[in-house]
C-alpha positions as CSV (number, residue, x, y, z in Angstrom):
1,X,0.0,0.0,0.0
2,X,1.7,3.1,-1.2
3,X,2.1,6.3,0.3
4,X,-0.8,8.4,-1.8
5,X,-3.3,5.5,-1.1
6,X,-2.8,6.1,2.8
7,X,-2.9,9.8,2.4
8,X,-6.2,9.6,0.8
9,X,-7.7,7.2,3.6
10,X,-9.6,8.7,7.0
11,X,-7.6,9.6,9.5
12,X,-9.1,6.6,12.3
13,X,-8.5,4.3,9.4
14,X,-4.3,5.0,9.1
15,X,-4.3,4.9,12.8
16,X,-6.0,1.3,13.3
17,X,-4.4,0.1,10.2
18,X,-0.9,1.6,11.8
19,X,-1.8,-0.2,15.2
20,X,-2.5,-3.1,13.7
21,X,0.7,-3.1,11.5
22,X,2.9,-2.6,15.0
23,X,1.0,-5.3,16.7
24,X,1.7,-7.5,13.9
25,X,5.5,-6.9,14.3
26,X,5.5,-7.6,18.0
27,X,3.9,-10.8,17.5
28,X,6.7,-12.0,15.0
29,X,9.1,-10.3,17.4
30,X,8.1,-11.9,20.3
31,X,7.9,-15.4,18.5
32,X,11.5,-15.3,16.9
33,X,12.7,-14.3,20.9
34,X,10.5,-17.4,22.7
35,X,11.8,-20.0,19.5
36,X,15.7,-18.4,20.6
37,X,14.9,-19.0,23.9
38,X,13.4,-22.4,23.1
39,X,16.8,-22.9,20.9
40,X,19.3,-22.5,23.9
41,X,16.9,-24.2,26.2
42,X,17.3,-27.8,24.2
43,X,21.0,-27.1,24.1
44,X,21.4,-27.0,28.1
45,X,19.4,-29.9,28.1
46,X,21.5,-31.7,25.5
47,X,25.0,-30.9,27.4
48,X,23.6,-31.7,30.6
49,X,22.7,-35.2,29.2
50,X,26.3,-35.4,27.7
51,X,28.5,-33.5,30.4
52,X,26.1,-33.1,33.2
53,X,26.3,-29.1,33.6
54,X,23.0,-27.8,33.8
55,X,20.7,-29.8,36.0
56,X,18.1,-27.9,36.4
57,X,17.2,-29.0,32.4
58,X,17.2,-32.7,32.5
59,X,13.6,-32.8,32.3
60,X,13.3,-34.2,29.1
61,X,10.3,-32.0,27.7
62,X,13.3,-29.2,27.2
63,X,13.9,-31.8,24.6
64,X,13.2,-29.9,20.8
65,X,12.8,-33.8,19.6
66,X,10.5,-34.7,22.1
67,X,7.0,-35.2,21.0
68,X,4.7,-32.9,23.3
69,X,7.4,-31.0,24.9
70,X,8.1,-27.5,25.3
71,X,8.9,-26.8,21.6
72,X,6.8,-28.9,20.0
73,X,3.7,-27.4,21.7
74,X,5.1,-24.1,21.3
75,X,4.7,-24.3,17.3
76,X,1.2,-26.0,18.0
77,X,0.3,-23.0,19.5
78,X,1.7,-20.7,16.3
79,X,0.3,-22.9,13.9
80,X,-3.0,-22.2,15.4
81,X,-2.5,-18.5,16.0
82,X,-1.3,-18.3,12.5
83,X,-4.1,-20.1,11.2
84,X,-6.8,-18.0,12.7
85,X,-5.1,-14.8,11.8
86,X,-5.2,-16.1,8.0
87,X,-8.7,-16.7,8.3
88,X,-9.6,-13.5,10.3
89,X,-7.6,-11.8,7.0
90,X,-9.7,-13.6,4.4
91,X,-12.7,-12.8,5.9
92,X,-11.8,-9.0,5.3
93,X,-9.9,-10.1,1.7
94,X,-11.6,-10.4,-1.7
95,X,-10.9,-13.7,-3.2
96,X,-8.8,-15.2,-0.3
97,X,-9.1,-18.6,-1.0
98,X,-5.8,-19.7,-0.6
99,X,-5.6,-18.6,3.2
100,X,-8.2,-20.8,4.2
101,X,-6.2,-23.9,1.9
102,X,-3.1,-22.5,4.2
103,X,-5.0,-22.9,7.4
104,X,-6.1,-26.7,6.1
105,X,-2.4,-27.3,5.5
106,X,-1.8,-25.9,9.1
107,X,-4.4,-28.2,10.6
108,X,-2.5,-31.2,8.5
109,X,0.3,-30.2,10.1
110,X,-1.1,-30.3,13.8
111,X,-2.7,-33.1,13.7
112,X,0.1,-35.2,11.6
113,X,2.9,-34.0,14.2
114,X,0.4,-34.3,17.7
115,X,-0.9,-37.8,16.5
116,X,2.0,-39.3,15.1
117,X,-0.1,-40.0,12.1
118,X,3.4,-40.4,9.5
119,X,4.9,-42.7,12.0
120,X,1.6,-44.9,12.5
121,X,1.1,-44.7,8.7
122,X,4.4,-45.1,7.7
123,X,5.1,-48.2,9.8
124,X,1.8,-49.3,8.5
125,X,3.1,-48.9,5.1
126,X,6.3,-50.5,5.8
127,X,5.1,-53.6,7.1
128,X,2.2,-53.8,4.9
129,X,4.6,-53.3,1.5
130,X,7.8,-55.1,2.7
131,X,9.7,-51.9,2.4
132,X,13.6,-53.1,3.5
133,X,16.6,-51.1,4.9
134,X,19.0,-49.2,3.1
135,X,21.0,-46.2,2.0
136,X,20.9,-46.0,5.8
137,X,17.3,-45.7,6.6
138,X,15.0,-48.6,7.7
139,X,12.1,-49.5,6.1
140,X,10.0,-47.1,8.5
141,X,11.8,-44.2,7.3
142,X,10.8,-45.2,3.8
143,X,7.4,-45.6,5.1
144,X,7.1,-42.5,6.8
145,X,8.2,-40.8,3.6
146,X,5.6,-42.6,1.9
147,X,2.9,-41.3,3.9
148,X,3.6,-37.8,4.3
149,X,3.2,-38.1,0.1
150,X,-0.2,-39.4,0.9
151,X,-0.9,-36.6,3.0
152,X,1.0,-34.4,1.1
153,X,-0.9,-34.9,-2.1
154,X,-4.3,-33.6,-1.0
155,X,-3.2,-30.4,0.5
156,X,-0.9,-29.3,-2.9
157,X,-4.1,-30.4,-4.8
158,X,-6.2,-27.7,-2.5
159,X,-3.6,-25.1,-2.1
160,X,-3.2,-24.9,-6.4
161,X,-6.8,-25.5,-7.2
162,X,-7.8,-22.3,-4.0
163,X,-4.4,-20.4,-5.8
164,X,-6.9,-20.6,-9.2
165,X,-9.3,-18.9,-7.4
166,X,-8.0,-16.7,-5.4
167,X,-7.1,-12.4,-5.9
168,X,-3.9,-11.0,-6.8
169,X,-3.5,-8.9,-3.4
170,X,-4.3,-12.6,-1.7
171,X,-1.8,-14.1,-4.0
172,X,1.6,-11.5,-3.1
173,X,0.4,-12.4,0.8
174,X,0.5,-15.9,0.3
175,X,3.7,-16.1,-1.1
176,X,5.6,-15.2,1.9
177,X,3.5,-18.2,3.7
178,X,4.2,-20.5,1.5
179,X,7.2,-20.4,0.9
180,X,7.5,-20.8,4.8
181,X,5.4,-23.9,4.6
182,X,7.6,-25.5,2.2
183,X,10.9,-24.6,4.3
184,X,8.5,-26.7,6.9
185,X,8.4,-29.5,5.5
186,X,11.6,-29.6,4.0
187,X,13.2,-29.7,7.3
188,X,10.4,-31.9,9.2
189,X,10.5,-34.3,5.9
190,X,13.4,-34.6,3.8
191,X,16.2,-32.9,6.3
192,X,14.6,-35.5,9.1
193,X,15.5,-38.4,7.1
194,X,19.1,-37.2,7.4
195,X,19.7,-38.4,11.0
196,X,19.4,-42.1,10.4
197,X,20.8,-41.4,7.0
198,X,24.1,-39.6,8.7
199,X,25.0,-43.3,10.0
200,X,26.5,-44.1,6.1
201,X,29.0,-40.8,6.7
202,X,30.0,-41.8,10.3
């Protein structure tokens, strides 16, 4: 939104739209500080697990890898925050299709990560197709690969057929999100599959 488009707007509209543009920027401010804090928190735990330095951070939900702990619920709860924010935008957004398709991927997200739904499946999978070890993953891992494609599929399908739909302004918002989504799962997915994998490289 450019300066002569502002100028030409009420007054109480710049000032809510400024407020709401500062509050906006806390929020990310505040989150990047708590995920820092969450960062060095998991390391303290680590090193007092391997040199016994920091005991007041054995309990293992410090752990970033534990399911349910600390972190985990942490990006839960900005997942959901995100989420509503998307679809509090699109209500007030012509043609914002693809924020609601971002919020379904959310939701995929959540309940895939709380549930354990890719390791169920993927075992599933595994045992059910005969998948066998190698390139230093076991047949789980390919499993689990397997079924975050399953999942995987329907939510590309939604997001391209709601980025049809949807309105240009929507469009150069979504961009930033998706593009953070994909980071996601490349690092809960592909970069994952790197720690049993590591065992080949010693």
């Amino acid at each position: 939104m450019n300066g002569r488009c502002l100028r030409s707007m009420p007054a109480a509209v710049r000032v809510r739209l400024g407020r709401g543009a500062a509050w906006w920027w806390a929020a990310v401010i505040i989150s990047v500080l708590v995920l820092g804090v969450l960062v060095v928190i998991d390391m303290m735990h680590r090193l007092e697990n391997t040199r016994g330095i920091f005991p007041a951070f054995a309990n293992p939900l410090f752990n970033a890898d534990r399911d349910r702990g600390f972190a985990e619920s942490f990006g839960y709860l900005q997942l959901v925050i995100a989420g509503a924010a998307l679809v509090y935008t699109a209500l007030h957004l012509h043609r914002a299709w693809i924020h609601y398709a971002i919020t379904a991927a959310f939701l995929v997200v959540i309940a895939d990560d709380s549930l354990e739904l890719h390791e169920n499946w993927g075992g599933a999978l595994a045992d059910g197709l005969g998948f066998e070890s190698g390139m230093g993953l076991r047949g789980q891992d390919f499993g689990e690969l397997l079924a975050w494609g399953l999942m995987g599929v329907p939510v590309l399908l939604a997001l391209g057929i709601a980025w049809i739909f949807t309105g240009a302004r929507a469009r150069r918002q979504a961009w930033v999100i998706v593009a953070g989504l994909a980071a996601l799962v490349f690092f809960a997915a592909i970069l994952d599959m790197l720690h049993p994998a590591s065992g080949l490289w010693g």
